[in-house]
C-alpha positions as CSV (number, residue, x, y, z in Angstrom):
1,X,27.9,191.3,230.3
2,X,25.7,193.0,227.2
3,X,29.1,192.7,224.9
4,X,29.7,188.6,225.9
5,X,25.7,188.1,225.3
6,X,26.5,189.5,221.9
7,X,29.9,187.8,221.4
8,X,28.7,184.1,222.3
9,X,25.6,185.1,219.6
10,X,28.1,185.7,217.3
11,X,29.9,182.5,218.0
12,X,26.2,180.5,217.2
13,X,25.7,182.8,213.7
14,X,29.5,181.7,212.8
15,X,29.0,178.1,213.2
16,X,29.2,177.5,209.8
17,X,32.1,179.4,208.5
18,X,35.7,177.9,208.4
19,X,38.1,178.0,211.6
20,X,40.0,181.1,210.3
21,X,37.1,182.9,209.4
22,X,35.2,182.6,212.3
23,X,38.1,183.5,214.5
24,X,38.4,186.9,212.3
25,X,34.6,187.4,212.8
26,X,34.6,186.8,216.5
27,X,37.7,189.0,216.6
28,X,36.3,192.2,214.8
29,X,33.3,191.4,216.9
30,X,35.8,191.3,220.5
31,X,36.8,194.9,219.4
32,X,33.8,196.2,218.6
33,X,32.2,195.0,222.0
34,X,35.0,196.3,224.2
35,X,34.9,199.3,222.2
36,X,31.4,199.8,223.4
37,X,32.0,199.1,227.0
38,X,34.8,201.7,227.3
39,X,34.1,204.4,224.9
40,X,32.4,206.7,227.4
41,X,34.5,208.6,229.9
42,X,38.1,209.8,229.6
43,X,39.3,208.2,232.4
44,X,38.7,204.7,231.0
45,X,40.1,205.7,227.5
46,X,43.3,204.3,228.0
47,X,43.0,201.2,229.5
48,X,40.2,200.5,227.0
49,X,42.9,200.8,224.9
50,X,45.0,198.5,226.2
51,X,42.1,196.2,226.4
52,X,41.1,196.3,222.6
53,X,44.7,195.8,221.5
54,X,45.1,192.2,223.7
55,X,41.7,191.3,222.7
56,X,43.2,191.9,219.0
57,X,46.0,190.3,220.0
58,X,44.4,187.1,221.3
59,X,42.1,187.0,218.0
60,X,44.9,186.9,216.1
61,X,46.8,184.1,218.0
62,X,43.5,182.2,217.7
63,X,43.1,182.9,214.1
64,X,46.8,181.6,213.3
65,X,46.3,178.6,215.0
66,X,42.9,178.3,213.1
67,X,45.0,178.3,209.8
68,X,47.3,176.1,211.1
69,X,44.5,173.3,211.6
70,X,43.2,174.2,208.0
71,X,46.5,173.7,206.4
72,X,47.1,170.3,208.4
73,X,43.9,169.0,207.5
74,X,44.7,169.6,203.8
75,X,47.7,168.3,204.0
76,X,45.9,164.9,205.6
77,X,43.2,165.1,202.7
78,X,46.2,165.3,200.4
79,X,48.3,162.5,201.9
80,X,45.3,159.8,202.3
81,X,44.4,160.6,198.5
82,X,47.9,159.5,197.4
83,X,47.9,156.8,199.6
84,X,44.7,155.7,197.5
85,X,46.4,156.3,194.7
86,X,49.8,154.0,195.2
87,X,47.1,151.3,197.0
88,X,45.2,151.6,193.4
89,X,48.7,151.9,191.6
90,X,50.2,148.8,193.3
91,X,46.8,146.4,192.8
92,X,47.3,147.2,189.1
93,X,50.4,145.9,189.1
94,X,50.2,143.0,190.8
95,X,47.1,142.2,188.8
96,X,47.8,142.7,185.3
97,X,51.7,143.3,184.9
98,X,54.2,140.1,183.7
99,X,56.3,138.7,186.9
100,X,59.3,140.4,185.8
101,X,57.5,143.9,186.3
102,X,56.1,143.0,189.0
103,X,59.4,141.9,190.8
104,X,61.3,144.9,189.4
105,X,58.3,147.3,191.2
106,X,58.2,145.5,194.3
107,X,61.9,145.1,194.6
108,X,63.6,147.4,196.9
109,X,67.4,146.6,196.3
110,X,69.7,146.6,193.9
111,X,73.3,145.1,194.1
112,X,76.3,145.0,191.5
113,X,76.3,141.8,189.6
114,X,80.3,141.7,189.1
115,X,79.5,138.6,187.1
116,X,77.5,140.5,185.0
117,X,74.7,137.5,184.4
118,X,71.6,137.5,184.4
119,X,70.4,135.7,187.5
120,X,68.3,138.4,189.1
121,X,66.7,141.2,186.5
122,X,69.9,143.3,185.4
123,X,69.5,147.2,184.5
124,X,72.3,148.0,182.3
125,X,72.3,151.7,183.9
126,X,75.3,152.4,185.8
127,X,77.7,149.7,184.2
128,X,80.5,150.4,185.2
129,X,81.7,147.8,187.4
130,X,79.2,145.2,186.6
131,X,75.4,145.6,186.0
132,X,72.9,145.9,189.1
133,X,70.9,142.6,189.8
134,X,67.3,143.7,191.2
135,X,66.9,141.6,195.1
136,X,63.8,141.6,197.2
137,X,63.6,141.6,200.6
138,X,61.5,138.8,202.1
139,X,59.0,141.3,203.3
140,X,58.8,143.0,199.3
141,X,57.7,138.9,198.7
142,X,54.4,139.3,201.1
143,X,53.9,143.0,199.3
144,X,54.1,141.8,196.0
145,X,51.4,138.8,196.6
146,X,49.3,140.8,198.8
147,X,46.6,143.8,197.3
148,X,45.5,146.9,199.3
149,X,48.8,145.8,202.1
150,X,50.1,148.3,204.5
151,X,53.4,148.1,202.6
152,X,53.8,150.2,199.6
153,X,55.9,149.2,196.2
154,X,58.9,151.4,195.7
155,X,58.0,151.5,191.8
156,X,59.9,150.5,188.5
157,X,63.3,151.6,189.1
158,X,63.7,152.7,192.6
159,X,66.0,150.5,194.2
160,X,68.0,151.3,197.5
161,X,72.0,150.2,197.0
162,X,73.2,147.5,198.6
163,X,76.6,145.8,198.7
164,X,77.3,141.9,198.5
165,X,79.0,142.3,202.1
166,X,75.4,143.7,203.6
167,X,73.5,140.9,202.3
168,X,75.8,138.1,203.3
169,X,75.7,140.5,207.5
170,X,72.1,140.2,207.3
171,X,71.9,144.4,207.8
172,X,69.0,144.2,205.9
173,X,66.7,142.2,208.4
174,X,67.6,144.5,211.3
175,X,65.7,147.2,209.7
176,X,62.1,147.0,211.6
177,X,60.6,147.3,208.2
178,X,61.3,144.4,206.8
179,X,60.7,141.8,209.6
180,X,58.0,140.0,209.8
181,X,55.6,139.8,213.4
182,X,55.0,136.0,213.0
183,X,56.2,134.1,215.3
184,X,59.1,131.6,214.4
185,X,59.2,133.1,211.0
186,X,60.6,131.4,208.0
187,X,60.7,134.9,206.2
188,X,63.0,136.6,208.9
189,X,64.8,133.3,208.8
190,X,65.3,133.3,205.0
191,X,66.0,137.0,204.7
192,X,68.7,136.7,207.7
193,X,71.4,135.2,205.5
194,X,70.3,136.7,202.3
195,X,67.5,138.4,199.8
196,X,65.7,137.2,197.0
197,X,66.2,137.0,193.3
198,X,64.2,137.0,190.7
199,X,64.5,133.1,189.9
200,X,63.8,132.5,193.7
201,X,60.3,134.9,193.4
202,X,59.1,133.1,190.6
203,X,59.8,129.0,192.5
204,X,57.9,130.7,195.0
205,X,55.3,132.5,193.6
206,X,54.7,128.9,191.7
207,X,55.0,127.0,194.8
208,X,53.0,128.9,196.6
209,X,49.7,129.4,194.3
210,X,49.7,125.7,193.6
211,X,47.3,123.7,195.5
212,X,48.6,121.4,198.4
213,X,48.0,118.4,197.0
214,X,50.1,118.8,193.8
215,X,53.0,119.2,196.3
216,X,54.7,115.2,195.6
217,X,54.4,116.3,191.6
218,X,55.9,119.5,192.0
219,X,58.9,117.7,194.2
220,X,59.3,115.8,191.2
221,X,59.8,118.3,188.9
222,X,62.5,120.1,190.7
223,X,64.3,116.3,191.4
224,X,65.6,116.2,188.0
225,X,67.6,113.3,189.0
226,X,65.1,110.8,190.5
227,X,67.4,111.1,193.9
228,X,64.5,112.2,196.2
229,X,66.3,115.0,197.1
230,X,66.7,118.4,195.4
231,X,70.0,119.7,194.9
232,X,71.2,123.4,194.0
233,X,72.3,122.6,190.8
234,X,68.7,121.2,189.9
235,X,67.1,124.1,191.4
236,X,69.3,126.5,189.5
237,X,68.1,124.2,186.1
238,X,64.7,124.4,187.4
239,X,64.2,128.1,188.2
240,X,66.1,129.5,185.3
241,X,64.0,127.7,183.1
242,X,60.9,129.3,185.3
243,X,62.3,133.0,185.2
244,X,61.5,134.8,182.0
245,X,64.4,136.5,180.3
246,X,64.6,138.2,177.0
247,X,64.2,136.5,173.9
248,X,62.2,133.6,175.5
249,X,61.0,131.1,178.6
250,X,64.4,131.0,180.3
251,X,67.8,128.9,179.6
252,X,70.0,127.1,181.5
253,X,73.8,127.5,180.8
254,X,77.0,126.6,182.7
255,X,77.2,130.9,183.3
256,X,73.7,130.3,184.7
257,X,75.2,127.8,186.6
258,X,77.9,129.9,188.0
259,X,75.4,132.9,189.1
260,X,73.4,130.5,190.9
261,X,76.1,129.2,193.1
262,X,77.7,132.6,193.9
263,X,74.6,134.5,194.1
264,X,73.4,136.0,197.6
265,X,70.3,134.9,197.8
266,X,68.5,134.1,200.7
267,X,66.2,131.2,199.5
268,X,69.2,129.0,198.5
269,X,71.3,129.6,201.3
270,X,68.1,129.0,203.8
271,X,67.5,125.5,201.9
272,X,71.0,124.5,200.8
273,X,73.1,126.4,202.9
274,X,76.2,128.8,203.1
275,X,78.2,126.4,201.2
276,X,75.1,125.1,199.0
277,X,76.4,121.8,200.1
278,X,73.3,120.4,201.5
279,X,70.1,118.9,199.6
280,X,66.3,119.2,200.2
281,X,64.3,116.4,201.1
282,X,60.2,116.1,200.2
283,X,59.5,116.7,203.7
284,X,61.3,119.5,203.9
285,X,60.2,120.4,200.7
286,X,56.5,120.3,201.9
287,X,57.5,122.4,205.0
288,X,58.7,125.0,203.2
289,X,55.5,125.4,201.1
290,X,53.4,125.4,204.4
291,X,55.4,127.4,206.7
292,X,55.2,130.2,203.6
293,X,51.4,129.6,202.9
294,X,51.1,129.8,206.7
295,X,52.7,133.1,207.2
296,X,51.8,135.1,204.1
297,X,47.7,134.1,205.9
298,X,49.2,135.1,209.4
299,X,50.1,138.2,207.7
300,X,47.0,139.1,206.3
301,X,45.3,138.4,208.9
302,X,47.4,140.9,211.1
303,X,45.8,143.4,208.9
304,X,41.8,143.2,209.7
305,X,43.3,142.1,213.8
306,X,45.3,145.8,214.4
307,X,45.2,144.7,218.5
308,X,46.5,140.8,217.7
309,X,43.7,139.5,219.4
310,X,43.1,136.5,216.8
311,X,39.6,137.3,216.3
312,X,38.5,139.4,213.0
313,X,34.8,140.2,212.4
314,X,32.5,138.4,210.1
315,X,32.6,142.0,208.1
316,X,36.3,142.0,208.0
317,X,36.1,138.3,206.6
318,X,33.3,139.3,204.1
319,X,35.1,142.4,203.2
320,X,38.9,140.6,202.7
321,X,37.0,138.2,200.0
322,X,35.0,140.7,198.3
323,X,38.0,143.6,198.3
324,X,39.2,143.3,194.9
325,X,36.6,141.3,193.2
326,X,34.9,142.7,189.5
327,X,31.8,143.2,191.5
328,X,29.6,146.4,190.7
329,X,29.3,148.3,193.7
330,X,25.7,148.5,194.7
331,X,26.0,144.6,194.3
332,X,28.8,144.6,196.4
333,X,27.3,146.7,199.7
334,X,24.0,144.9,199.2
335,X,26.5,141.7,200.0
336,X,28.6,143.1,202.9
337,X,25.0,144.7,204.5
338,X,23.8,141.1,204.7
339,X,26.8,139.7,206.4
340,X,26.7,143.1,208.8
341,X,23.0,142.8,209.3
342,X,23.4,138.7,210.2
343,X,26.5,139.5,212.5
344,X,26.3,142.7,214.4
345,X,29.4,144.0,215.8
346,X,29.9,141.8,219.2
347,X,29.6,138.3,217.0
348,X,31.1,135.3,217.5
349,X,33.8,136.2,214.5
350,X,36.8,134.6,212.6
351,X,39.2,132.8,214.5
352,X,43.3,133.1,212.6
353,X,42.8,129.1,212.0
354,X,39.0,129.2,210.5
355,X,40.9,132.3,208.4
356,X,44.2,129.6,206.9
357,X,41.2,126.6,206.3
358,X,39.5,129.2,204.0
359,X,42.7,130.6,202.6
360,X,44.1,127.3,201.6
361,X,40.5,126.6,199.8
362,X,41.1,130.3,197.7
363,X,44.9,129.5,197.0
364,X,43.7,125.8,195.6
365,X,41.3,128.1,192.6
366,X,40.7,126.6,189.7
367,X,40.7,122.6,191.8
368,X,37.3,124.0,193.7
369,X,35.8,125.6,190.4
370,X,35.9,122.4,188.6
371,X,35.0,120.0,191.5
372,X,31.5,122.6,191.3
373,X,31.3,121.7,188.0
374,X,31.6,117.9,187.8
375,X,29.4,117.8,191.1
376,X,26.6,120.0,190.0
377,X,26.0,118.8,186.4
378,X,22.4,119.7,186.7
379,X,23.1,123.3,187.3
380,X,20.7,123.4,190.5
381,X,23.9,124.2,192.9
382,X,25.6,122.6,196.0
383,X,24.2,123.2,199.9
384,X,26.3,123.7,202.9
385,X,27.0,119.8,203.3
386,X,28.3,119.6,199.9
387,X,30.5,122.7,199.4
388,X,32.0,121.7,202.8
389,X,33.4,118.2,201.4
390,X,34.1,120.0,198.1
391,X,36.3,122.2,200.1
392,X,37.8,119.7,202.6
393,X,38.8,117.5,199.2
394,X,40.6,120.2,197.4
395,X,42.2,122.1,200.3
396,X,43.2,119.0,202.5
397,X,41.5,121.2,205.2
398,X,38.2,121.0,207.0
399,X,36.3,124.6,207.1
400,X,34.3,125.2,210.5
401,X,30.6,125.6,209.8
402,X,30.6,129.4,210.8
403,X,32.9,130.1,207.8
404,X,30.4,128.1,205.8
405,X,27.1,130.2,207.2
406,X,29.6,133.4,206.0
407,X,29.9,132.2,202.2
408,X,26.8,131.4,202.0
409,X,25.3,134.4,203.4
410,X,27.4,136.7,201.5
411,X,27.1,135.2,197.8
412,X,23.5,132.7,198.1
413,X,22.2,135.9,195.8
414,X,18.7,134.6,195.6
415,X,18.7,132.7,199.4
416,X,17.4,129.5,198.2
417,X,20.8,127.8,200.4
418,X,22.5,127.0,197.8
419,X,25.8,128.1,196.0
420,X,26.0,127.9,191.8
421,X,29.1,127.5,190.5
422,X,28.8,131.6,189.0
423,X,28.5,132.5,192.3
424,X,31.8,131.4,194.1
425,X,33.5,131.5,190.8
426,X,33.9,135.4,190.5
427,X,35.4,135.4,194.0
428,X,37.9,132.3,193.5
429,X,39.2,133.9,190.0
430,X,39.4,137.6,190.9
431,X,41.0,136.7,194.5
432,X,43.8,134.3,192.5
433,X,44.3,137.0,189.9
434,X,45.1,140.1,192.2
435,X,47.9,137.8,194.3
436,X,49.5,137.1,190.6
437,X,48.7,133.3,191.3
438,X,47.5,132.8,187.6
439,X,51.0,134.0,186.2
440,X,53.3,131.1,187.0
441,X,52.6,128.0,187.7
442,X,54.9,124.4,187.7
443,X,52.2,122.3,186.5
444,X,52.4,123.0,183.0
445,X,56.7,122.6,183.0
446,X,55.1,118.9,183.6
447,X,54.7,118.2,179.8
């Protein structure tokens, strides 16, 4: 009884010291107590013996184990700091890197090109045979517009080979990986007969950071012809123009042509079909933009709402806005405590549908930063009443008052109520510029 008094004392001075080491402490300390208890008389000698060597024994088992659970732990230490590190690496591209490096990162297939255009971004390694065209899955499209994702980038040059006969089966989309949870999914549906290109990423990456209401001007930039409907041809004219190529904003030739109509992507096959017989209507033109806008939120969403409950926290909210914004950082937790300290943890929270009004209002950017400016030319701000129909105007949504209490409480700096157009303009630009929205844009092939 003596030796376990002094063993469990042991065990309360070794608190301290790591796994392994304690276990070799309590260990020496095992043999030294069992030596005690069975050192005296000859008759006991052997079994105490016996009983040092399995206490020795045991020590050692526990010990190994001990650095077992050391080891793994580093290893976890190591793994989460790379994680941070590709999370970091991948924000940096989507940030600050030209479309073309950004789809060539987020890309994860490559295919031979046996026309040996340019229609997707070519590499010229591995000729032989025609060069590899660079496709995208539809789920590398959410990655690429989407910082701090649970997807990673592949990086610059890491492509998984993929043949023409895969794309046109649809093997791609039966990987778990790269199917999308939403419900009805255009994304599954578009990735299902094909992947994307690089002309298709950069119509959509256009279509979808311009604001809603631009939607009929944008329809008539891709009708070329004035028919009210958008054939594949004028897409193809359209979206080589758009995709940047070497030596200058894109051309349009009859090889360009050619590529376009023999090309396995997804996007055109989902809107023109198979045979790229069929034509686009402004309806379905409109749909398209909104079914994408509405899954890409969906999406993110699913991030913050891990059990799919619909419901995310006001912090979650607060943090989604503030996560890659040029805010210092003592700035930044002074503005998440006040949203945490406003809305404990069991508040009334953020519903998936108050989450798309908001979303629409951030996708819109610049529209909401200069309707602030027009309507506060006396610099003295907007209230709640006012930055709700500035909102409603330029996102063609209404937001639900909660939402509005959550702005306001997270970026009213000095809480006099009301929002100056510095305030809400570091949050609108840095959330636009980490999706890549300010690197393409329709409007300006209007001129």
């Amino acid at each position: 009884m003596r030796g376990l008094s002094k063993l469990r004392a042991l065990h309360q001075q070794t608190g301290h010291l790591a796994p392994t080491q304690k276990c070799l402490s309590l260990s020496t300390a095992a043999v030294k107590t069992d030596g005690q208890n069975n050192g005296s008389g000859g008759s006991q000698e052997e079994g105490g013996s016996q009983r040092v060597m399995q206490s020795l024994a045991a020590a050692a088992a526990v010990a190994a184990v001990a650095a077992a659970l050391n080891d793994r732990c580093s290893v976890y230490a190591k793994e989460d700091h790379e994680e941070q590190d590709h999370v970091k690496s991948d924000n940096r591209v989507r940030q600050f890197h030209t479309p073309d490096m950004v789809f060539n990162y987020f890309a994860s297939y490559r295919k031979r090109n046996t026309s040996g255009g340019h229609y997707g971004i070519s590499s010229t390694s591995g000729s032989t045979g025609g060069r590899w065209a660079m496709m995208m899955s539809p789920m590398d499209l959410y990655t690429a517009l989407t910082p701090d994702c649970s997807r990673f980038g592949l990086g610059a040059g890491v492509h998984e080979e993929i043949t023409e006969e895969a794309i046109n089966s649809g093997s791609v989309m039966k990987k778990k990986k790269e199917q999308s949870p939403v419900k009805n999914s255009v994304l599954n549906k578009i990735g299902a007969t094909g992947l994307l290109s690089y002309a298709d990423f950069c119509v959509l990456l256009a279509l979808l950071s311009t604001p809603k209401r631009y939607t009929d001007t944008i329809f008539n930039v891709l009708d070329v012809d004035g028919s009210q409907k958008i054939g594949v041809k004028e897409f193809a004219y359209v979206s080589s123009k758009m995709a940047l190529k070497s030596g200058g904003f894109g051309s349009y030739t009859d090889q360009d042509q050619k590529e376009v109509l023999a090309s396995s992507s997804g996007l055109l096959n989902y809107l023109f079909g198979v045979n790229r017989d069929q034509e686009v209507s402004k309806e379905e033109f409109k749909k398209l933009q909104i079914d994408l806008l509405n899954e890409l939120i969906e999406l993110q969403f699913l991030e913050y709402d891990k059990e799919n409950t619909g419901v995310i926290t006001e912090l979650d909210f607060a943090q989604f806005l503030l996560k890659n914004g040029k805010i210092p950082k003592k700035k930044k937790a002074s503005m998440i405590k006040n949203v945490k300290s406003q809305w404990p943890s069991k508040a009334k929270g953020v519903t998936l549908q108050e989450f798309k009004d908001f979303f629409a209002i951030l996708a819109s950017g610049g529209e909401l930063e200069r309707a602030l400016y027009y309507l506060d030319v006396e610099g003295s701000g907007v209230d709640q009443a006012e930055f709700r129909k500035i909102s409603s105007w330029v996102s063609g949504t209404e937001i639900s008052d909660h939402i509005v209490d959550i702005i306001f409480t997270l970026l009213d700096d000095d809480g006099d109520r009301r929002l100056q157009k510095a305030e809400i303009s570091q949050v609108l630009i840095d959330w636009r510029n980490s999706r890549g929205y300010d690197k393409v844009n329709l409007l300006p092939m209007m001129a």
